[in-house]
Every structure is written in structure tokens, then in C-alpha cells.
C-alpha positions in Angstrom: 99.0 129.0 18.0 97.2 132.3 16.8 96.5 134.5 20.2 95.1 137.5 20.8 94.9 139.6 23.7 92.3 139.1 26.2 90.3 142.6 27.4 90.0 143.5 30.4 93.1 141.1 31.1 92.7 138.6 33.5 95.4 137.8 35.7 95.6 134.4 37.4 98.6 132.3 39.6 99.1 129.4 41.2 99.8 130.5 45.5 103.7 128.9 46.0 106.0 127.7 43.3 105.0 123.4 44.5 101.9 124.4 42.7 100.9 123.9 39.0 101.6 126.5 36.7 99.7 128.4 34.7 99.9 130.4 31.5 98.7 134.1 30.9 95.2 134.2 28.7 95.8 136.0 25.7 92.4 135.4 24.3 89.7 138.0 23.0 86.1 138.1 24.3 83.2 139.6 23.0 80.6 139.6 26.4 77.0 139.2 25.9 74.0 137.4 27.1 76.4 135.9 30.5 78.7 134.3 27.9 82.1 135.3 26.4 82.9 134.3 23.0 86.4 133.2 22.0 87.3 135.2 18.8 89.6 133.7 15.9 91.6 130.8 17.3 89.2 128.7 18.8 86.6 128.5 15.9 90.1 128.2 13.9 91.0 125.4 15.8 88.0 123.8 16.3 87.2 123.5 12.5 90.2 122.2 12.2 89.6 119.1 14.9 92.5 120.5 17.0 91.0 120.1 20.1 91.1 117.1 21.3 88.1 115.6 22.9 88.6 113.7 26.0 89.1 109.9 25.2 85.3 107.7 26.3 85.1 104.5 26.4 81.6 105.3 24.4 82.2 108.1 22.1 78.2 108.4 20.7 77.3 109.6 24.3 78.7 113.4 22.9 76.0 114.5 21.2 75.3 118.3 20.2 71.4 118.0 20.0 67.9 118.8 21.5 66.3 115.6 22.5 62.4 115.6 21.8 60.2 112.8 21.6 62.9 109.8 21.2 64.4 111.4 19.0 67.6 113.9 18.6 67.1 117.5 16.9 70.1 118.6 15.5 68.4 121.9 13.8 66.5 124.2 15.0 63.3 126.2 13.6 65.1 129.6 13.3 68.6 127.9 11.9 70.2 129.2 15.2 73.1 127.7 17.1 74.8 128.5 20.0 78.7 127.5 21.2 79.5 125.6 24.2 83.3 126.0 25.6 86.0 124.2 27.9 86.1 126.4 30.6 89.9 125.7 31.3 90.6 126.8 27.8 88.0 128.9 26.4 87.6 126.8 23.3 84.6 126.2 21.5 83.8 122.3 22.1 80.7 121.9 20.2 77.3 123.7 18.7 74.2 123.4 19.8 70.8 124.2 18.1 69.2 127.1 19.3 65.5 125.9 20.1 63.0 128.3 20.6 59.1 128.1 21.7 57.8 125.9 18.6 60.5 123.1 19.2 59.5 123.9 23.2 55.4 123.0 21.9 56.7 120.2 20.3 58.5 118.5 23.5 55.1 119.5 25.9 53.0 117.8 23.6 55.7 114.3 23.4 55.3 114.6 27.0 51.6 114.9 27.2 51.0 111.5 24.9 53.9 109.7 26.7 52.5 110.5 30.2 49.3 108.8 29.4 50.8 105.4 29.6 53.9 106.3 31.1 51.5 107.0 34.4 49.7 103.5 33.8 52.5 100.9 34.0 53.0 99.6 37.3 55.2 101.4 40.1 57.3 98.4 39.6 57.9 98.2 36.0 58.9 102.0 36.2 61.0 100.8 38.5 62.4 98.5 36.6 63.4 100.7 33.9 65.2 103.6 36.1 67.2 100.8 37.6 68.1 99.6 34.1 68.9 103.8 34.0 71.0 104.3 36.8 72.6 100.7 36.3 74.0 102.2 32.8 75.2 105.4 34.6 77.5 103.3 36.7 78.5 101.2 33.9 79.4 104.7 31.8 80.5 106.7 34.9 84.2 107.4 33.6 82.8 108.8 30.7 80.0 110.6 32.6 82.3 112.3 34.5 84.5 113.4 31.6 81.9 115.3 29.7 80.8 116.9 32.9 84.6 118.5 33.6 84.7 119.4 29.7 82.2 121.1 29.9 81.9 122.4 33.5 85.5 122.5 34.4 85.4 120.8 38.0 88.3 118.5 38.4 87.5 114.6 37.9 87.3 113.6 40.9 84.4 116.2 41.7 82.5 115.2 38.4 82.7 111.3 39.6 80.3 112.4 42.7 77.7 112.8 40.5 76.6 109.2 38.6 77.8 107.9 41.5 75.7 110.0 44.3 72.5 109.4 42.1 73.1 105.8 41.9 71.9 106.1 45.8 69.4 108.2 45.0 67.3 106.9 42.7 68.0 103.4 41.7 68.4 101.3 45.1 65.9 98.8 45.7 64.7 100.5 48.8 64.1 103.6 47.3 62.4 102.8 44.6 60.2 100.1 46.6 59.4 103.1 48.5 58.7 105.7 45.7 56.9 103.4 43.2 54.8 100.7 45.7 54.1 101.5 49.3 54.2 105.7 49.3 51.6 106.8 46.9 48.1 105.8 49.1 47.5 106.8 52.2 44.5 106.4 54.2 42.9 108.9 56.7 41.4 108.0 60.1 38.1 106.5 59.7 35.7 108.5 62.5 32.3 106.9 60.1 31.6 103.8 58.4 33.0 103.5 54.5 37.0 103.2 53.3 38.2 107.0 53.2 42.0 106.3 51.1 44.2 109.4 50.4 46.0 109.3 46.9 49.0 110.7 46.3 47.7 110.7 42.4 51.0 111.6 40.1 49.3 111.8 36.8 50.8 115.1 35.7 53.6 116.7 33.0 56.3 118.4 34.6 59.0 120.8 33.6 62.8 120.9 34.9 65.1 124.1 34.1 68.3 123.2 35.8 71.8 124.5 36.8 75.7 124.5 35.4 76.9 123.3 39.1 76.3 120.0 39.0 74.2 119.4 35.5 74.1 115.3 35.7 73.1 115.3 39.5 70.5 118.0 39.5 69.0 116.6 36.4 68.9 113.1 37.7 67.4 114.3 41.0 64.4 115.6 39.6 64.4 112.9 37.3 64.7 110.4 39.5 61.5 111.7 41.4 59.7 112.9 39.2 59.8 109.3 36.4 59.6 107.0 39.4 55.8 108.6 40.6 54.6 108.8 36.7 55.7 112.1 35.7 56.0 113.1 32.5 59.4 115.6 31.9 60.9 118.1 29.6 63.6 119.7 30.6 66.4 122.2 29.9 69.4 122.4 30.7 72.0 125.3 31.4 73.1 126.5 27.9 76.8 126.1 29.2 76.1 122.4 30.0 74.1 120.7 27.7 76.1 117.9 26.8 75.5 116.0 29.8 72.0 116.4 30.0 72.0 114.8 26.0 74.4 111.9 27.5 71.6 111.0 30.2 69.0 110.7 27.4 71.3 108.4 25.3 71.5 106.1 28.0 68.1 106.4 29.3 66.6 105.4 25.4 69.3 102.1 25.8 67.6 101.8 29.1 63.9 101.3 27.2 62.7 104.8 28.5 59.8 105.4 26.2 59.4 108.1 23.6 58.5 111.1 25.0 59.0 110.1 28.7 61.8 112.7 28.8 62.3 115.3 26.7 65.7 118.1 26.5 65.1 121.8 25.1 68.4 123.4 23.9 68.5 127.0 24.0 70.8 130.2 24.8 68.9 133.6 22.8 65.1 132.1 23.2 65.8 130.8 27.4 63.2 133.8 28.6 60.7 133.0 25.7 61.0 129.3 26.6 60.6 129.6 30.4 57.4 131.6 30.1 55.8 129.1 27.7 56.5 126.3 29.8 55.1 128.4 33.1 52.1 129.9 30.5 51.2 126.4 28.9 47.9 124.7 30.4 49.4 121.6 29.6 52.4 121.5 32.4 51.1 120.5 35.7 54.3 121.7 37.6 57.9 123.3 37.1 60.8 122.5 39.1 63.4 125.2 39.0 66.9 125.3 40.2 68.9 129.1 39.7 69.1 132.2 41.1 66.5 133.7 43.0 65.8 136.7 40.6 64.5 134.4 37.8 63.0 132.0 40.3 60.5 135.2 41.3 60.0 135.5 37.6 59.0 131.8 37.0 57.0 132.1 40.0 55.3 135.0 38.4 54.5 133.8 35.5 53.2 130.3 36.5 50.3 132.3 38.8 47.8 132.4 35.6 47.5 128.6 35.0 48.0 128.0 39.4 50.8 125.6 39.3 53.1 123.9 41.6 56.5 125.5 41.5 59.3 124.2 43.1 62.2 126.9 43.7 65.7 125.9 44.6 67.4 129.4 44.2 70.4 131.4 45.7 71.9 131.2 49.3 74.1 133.3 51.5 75.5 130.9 53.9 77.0 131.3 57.2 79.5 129.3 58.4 80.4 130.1 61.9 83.4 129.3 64.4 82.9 129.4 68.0 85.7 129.1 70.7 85.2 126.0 71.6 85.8 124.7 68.2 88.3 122.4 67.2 89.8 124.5 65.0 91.8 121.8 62.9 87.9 120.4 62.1 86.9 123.6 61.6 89.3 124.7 59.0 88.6 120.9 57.0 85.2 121.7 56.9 85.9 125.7 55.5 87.4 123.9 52.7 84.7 121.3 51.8 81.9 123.7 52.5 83.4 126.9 50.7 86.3 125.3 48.2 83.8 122.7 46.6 83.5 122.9 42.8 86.0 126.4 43.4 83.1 127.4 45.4 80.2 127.0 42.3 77.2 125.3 44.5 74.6 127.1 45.8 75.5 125.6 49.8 79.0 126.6 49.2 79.6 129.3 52.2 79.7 132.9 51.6 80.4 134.0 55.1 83.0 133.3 57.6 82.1 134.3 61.2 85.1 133.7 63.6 85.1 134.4 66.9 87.4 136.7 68.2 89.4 134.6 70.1 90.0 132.1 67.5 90.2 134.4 64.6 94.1 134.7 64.3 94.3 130.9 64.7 92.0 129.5 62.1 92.7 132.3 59.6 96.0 131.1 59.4 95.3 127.8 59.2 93.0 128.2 56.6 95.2 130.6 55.0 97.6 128.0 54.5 95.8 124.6 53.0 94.0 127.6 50.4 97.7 128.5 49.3 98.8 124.4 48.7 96.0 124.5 46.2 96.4 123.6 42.8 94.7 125.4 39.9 94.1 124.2 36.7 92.6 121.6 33.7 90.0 119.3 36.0 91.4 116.6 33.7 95.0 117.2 35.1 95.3 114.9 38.1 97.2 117.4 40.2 94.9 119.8 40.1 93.0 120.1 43.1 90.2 123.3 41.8 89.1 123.6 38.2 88.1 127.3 36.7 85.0 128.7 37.4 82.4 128.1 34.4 82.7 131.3 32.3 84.3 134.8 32.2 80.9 136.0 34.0 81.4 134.2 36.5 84.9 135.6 37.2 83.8 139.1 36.6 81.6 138.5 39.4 84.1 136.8 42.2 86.7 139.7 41.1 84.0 142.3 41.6 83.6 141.2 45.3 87.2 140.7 46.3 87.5 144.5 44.6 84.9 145.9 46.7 86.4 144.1 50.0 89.5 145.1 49.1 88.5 149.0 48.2 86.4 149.0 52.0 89.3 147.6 53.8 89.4 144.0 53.6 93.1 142.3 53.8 93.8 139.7 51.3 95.6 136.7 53.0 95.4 134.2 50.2 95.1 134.8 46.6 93.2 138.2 45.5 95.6 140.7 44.6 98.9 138.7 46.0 101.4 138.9 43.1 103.3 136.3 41.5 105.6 135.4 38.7 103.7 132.6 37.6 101.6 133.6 34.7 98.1 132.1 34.2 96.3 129.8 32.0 93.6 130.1 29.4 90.3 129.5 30.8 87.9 131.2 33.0 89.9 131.1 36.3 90.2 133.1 39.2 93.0 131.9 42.2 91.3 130.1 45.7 91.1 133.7 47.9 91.2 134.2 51.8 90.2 137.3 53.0 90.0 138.7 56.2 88.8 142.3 58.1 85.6 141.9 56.4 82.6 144.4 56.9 79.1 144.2 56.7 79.1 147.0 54.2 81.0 144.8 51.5 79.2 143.2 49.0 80.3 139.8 50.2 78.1 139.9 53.3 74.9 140.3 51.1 75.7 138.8 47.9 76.3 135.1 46.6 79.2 135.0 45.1 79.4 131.7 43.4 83.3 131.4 43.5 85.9 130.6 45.6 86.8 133.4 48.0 86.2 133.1 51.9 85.6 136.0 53.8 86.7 136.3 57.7 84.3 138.1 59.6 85.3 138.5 63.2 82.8 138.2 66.4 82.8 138.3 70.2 78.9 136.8 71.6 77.1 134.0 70.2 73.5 136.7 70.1 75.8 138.9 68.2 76.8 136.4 65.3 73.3 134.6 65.1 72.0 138.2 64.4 74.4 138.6 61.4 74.2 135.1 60.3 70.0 135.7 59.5 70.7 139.4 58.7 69.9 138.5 54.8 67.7 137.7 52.5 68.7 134.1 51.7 68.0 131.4 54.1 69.7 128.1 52.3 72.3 126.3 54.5 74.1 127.8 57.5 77.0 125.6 59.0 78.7 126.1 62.4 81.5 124.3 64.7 81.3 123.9 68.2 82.4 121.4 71.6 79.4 122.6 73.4 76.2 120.3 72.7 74.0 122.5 74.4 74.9 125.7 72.1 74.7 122.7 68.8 71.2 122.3 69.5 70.2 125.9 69.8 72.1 127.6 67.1 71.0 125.1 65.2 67.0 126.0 65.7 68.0 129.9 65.8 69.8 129.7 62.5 67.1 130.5 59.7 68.2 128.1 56.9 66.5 125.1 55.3 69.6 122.8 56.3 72.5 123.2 58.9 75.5 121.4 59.0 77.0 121.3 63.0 80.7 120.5 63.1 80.9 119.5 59.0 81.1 121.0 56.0 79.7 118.4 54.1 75.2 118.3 54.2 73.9 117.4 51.2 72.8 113.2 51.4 70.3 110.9 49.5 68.4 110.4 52.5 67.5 114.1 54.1 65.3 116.7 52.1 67.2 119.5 49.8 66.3 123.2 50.2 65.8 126.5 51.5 63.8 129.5 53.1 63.4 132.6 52.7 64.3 133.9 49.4 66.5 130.6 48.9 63.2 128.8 47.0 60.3 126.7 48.4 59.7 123.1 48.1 62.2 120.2 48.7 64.3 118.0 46.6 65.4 114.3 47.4 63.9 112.1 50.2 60.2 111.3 50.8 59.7 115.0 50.6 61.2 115.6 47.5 58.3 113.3 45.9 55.2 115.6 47.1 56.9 118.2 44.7 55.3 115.5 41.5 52.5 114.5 43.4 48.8 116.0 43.9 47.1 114.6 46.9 43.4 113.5 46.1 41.3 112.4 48.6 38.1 109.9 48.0 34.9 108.9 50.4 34.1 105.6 49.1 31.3 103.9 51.2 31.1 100.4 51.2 
């Protein structure tokens, strides 16, 4: 195979020899725009159909298009394309067209015809038809799941969560009875005579931009929301994920979705143009975001001239806190599902580890030593336990961090700088990292860093951690373990966060409301609340 040598080198490695191995990247990237483009050998190989594609059941659901009005746009306006790669190999896996604001016009005005009767037909026969939806998720789930880790890179396990967690979303009886029939009227106390009914009216176009994390489960989400009150959608997705979003459509036109209903905007160069024509456009009722806080302040921005409802799901900084009456064994389980999830790419994921002081030794050790049994590698390899993160970007950034702990005085436990003999792989990886002696002058202790490195800092009273704990701008999720149910409840109303998980790692569920405070977005996704994000309340005086 034709190599070249990757610059700056990236060196990656497995913790003990029982884990996987992994081969040195010797690949060349040009950076620009967040992406890295693999010179040479991967268009090489590509043309030449040597990569394999992983084996579905349904091959048609891999389609390289926009999606606009029923139908798929393989070309765009300005003849532009842009690459989509394997993050566990760097390989181009397919081209996308390059849309821009005329193809963006296009989809707003699909939606804006299709909403008109789309908002008409009964609660129940819309229903009806995102139950036929989710149904065909289920029965496609396997191949779901491998488009998501080909193009994501989280192991398969990971990317099987996602039809499946949206099958209890959006297409249970119950929630749909409750979405579609009994929630949208409401009626207000009646203190004179005449029938006074609150309408939750839902008549409206909406736009999604969504995330790499999880992009089938935080498309579906809004989705399922938005389509089950009469919304109207376009969407688009993150330009390193596209494919699943285009799966979703495939199945949702077998499903009987009509034309227009839901609409999918390609782009990588044209993403700022797009985003301020969707916020700019008269047409588009409301735009549900999910990112990083800096463009969620733009979006918000731009969306002030035409007054619309903007709902922000952006960055977090979350605290995850061990006190000394925690079991520490349950403690250390939930570090690992609340930090080592997706190799620590979710916006919940924690970023900070407060331990008390008497504990510290204990659980950093523990911890310490389930991070080094970790296995790194292909999310299709069955062994593998934590897939690479989703581009070099993104491993520029975690290896920034660990840098700047390291260069203040952090000690690396796990990972980081340890060496090894074990080369590592192609792809866009960077090895599951303990650290401990962490300061609040490291960039760790005000910064998301979207990867999977967990930072010990240390603490002695319960005022002094709950100050550092809301000592930032973010204000997501906050998690903390503890025996005393007393000191549960009140950490958990002092902690500033949108959601807190007390003695588990694990918080996200169909039934509670997504979302943050602060800086970490406004508006909620999932639940009954998660609805009021398509909905306009409009209240009538109808004497009788």
C-alpha cells in the first residue's frame, strides 16, 4: 500500500500488551476548514473500489446525496463536492455535493408547500406514518448502526443505541397518543362566561443543524418532535456525517413521508452562508441547533431580525464529583460511562473530576486501571472497546489539553505521554488518558474537550468543590456520588446544570427533558417539553 508520512506525527498505543494493536499512521494531511484530507492513497484506493464498504443487509440505504423535496441531489449548483472519511482509517468513503444557499431556497420552499397539508392530516395519521418510520428503523437497525461507525467511528455496539433509543422515543403508542391527540389544546380557567381554549397551534417550518456525536439520534429527536406536532423540516447534517442523515430519509420516503416533509442540505465550504439564510429567511418559523456554543451565539444572532424561536443545545463542562462517602467501585463504573462514552465525543461526557481528598488515591487507581484494559481500535472490530475520535481536529484538540496539563504539572497515570512499543493505527485516534494533579489554571478546567481524557482534581469540603464545579461558563450536566441522602438532595439543587446525575453516570432517557443553562443552550429536547420547542401557544376568547 502507497504511504506517506503523516505531519505532525501522531503517535497512538494500546495501554498493556492483552490489548489490540495498532499500527503507526503514515498518512499525509492537508488541514483546513476542521477537516484533514488524506493525500494520494486514499483517493488511489478509493477509485479503485479498495475499500471495502461494510456489508448491509440493504445496500441502497448508502447514498452520497442532498435530499430535497422527495427527491435526491446528487449535484450541486456550484459543481462542488466534498469528501467524507472512515475515521479509523482516514480513507475517503464517499463524496458529497457541496450545496450552497440556492439548493438551501429550494429545500425552505419544499418545506413551506409540504407543511400546508402536512399540518392538516390528523394527529393520528402523522402518527401513523412516524410509527411506519421508526418501525423500519428497527427492521434496518444492523445496517443503521454500521453506517453510523463508518462514518463516525464509535464501536457497534455504541452506534446500535441509537435506532434503538429512538424507537422509545418517538414511535411508542403512548408517546405519540400523547404528542399528536391529547397535548396540543389546553384550556385556561374560565373566571367569565364563554369557552376560553389554549392552542398549542404547530403550523410552522423548522430548521435542524445537527451534530457528528450521535448523527441518527439527534436527527431523529428533533424529528420525532418536531413531524409528530406538524412541523415542516429541513435539516443539515454535520459534513463528517451525512450518510446517516440520507439513510433516515430513504427509509422515511418507504415509510410514505410526503415530499417535502423533510428535507437534508449537504454542505462543508457554504455551512456559514447556509446557516444565516436559514436564520435570515421569513419563511422558517424556528431553528433547532445542536453544536458548540460559539456558533450557537452566532445563530442566535442572526435569527434576532426575523424574532424566531431558537433552540440551543451547545457545549458543557461537566463536573463529576466524588465525595467520601462514595462507593467508590460505583463511582469509578460511572467515571467510565459518563467520561469514556463515544471516547468521550458527547456533549454530557465529563470534563472534570473532583475527588475528594480522602478518596483520591483510591479511585484514581481504580480508575487508572479499567482505562488501561481498554481496547482501541476499528468500531467494527468486536474487541474493541473505544473507536477513534471523528477527525484529526478533534485529536489536535484532546492532545492540546493533555499538553498544557502536562506542561503545568499534571501527572499522566493512564495513556498521555506513557510510552509503548506498540505502534498505532491509521485513523484519527488518540489513547483513553487519566490524569491526575490537575489545576484550575489548565485548560481542562475551562474547556470542553470532546475526547477521552479524565482529569483528577483533588478537594477537601463539599462548599469548596460546589464552588469549582459552577466556577464556568457552561452549565449542561454535573454528576456526583454519594451514601449521604441528605447531601444528594442539596448538591443536587446547588449544582448549576440543566440535568444531574446522583450516583450514575448514565442521564440521558426518553422520558426526562434534554438540556442546559448558562452558556450550555436554552430550550429542551425530548419529553413533553421538548414539544413546546415546535409549538406556538395561541390563545382564543370564544363566547358562546
Amino acid at each position: 500500500m502507497l504511504r506517506t508520512r503523516l505531519l505532525p506525527p501522531t503517535r497512538l498505543w494500546t495501554q498493556q500488551p492483552s490489548v489490540s494493536l495498532l499500527r503507526h499512521s503514515t498518512r499525509s494531511l492537508i488541514s483546513g476548514q476542521g477537516r484533514c484530507i488524506v493525500q494520494t492513497h486514499s483517493r488511489c484506493l478509493s477509485s479503485l473500489n479498495a475499500i471495502k464498504k461494510p456489508e448491509l443487509k440493504d445496500p441502497s440505504l448508502i447514498t452520497a446525496a442532498g435530499f430535497i423535496d422527495g427527491e435526491y441531489v446528487k449535484n450541486a449548483f456550484s459543481g462542488r463536492t466534498f469528501p467524507v472519511f472512515d475515521p479509523s482509517n482516514g480513507v475517503e468513503i464517499a463524496t458529497f455535493p457541496d450545496l450552497g444557499v440556492e439548493e438551501t431556497e429550494k429545500a425552505i420552499q419544499a418545506a413551506k408547500r409540504a407543511q400546508q397539508e402536512w399540518s392538516q392530516i390528523t394527529a393520528r395519521e402523522r402518527g401513523s406514518l412516524l410509527r411506519k418510520w421508526f418501525n423500519l428503523m428497527l427492521e434496518n437497525e444492523q445496517d443503521l448502526a454500521k453506517i453510523i461507525t463508518w462514518e463516525n467511528g464509535k464501536t457497534l455496539t455504541e452506534a446500535l443505541g441509537e435506532p434503538k433509543q429512538k424507537s422509545k422515543d418517538d414511535s411508542n403508542p403512548a408517546t405519540l397518543r400523547r404528542r399528536g391527540c391529547h397535548y396540543p389544546m389546553e384550556y385556561v380557567e374560565r373566571p367569565q362566561p364563554g369557552v376560553k381554549p389554549m392552542l398549542n397551534s404547530s403550523k410552522v417550518l423548522t430548521c435542524f443543524i445537527s451534530p457528528l456525536d450521535f448523527p441518527s439520534a439527534m436527527l431523529t429527536r428533533k424529528l420525532g418532535a418536531a413531524l409528530a406536532v406538524g412541523c415542516t423540516v429541513v435539516a443539515k447534517p454535520a459534513s463528517e456525517t451525512p450518510l446517516s442523515a440520507l439513510a433516515l430519509c430513504e427509509l422515511g420516503k418507504r415509510a410514505g413521508l410526503p415530499n417535502g416533509v423533510v428535507n437534508i442540505v449537504t454542505t462543508h465550504e457554504h455551512t456559514k452562508d447556509i446557516g444565516k439564510h436559514l436564520c435570515e429567511s421569513t419563511h422558517v418559523a424556528g431553528i433547532s441547533f445542536t453544536g458548540s456554543t460559539a456558533i450557537g451565539k452566532l445563530l442566535l444572532k442572526q435569527s434576532a431580525d426575523t424574532v424566531k424561536k431558537v433552540s440551543l443545545e451547545l457545549g458543557g463542562n461537566a463536573p463529576f464529583i466524588v465525595f467520601e462517602d462514595a462507593d467508590i467501585d460505583k463511582a469509578v463504573d460511572g467515571a467510565i460511562a459518563a467520561k469514556f462514552r463515544a471516547s468521550g465525543q458527547t456533549c454530557i461526557c465529563v470534563n472534570r473530576f473532583y475527588v475528594h481528598s480522602s478518596v483520591k488515591d483510591e479511585f484514581s487507581e481504580k480508575l487508572r486501571e479499567k482505562v488501561r484494559k481498554f481496547r482501541v481500535g476499528s468500531g467494527f472490530d468486536s474487541s474493541t472497546t473505544h473507536g477513534p475520535l471523528v477527525n484529526q481536529k478533534a485529536v489536535e484538540k484532546v492532545r492540546s489539553h493533555v499538553e498544557d496539563a502536562v506542561s503545568h504539572g499534571a501527572k499522566v497515570l493512564a495513556g498521555g505521554h506513557e510510552k509503548s512499543s506498540t505502534p498505532s493505527a491509521e485513523g484519527y485516534f488518540y489513547p483513553p488518558t487519566v490524569l491526575g494533579g490537575m489545576k484550575n489554571n489548565m485548560k481542562i478546567a475551562s474547556e470542553e474537550t470532546f475526547g477521552p481524557v479524565a482529569g483528577i482534581f483533588e478537594f477537601s469540603t463539599e462548599e469548596e468543590v460546589l464552588a469549582a464545579a459552577n466556577n464556568t461558563r457552561f452549565g449542561l450536566s454535573g454528576y456526583f456520588f454519594s451514601r449521604d441522602i441528605s447531601r444528594c438532595w442539596r448538591v443536587a439543587e446547588k449544582l448549576e446544570v440543566g440535568m444531574v446525575g446522583v450516583n450514575t453516570g448514565v442521564i440521558s432517557s426518553e422520558v426526562a427533558p434534554f438540556g442546559g443553562i448558562k452558556e450550555s443552550g436554552i430550550g429542551r429536547e425530548g419529553a413533553r417539553q421538548g414539544l413546546d420547542e415546535y409549538t406556538q401557544y395561541k390563545y382564543i376568547n370564544m363566547s358562546v
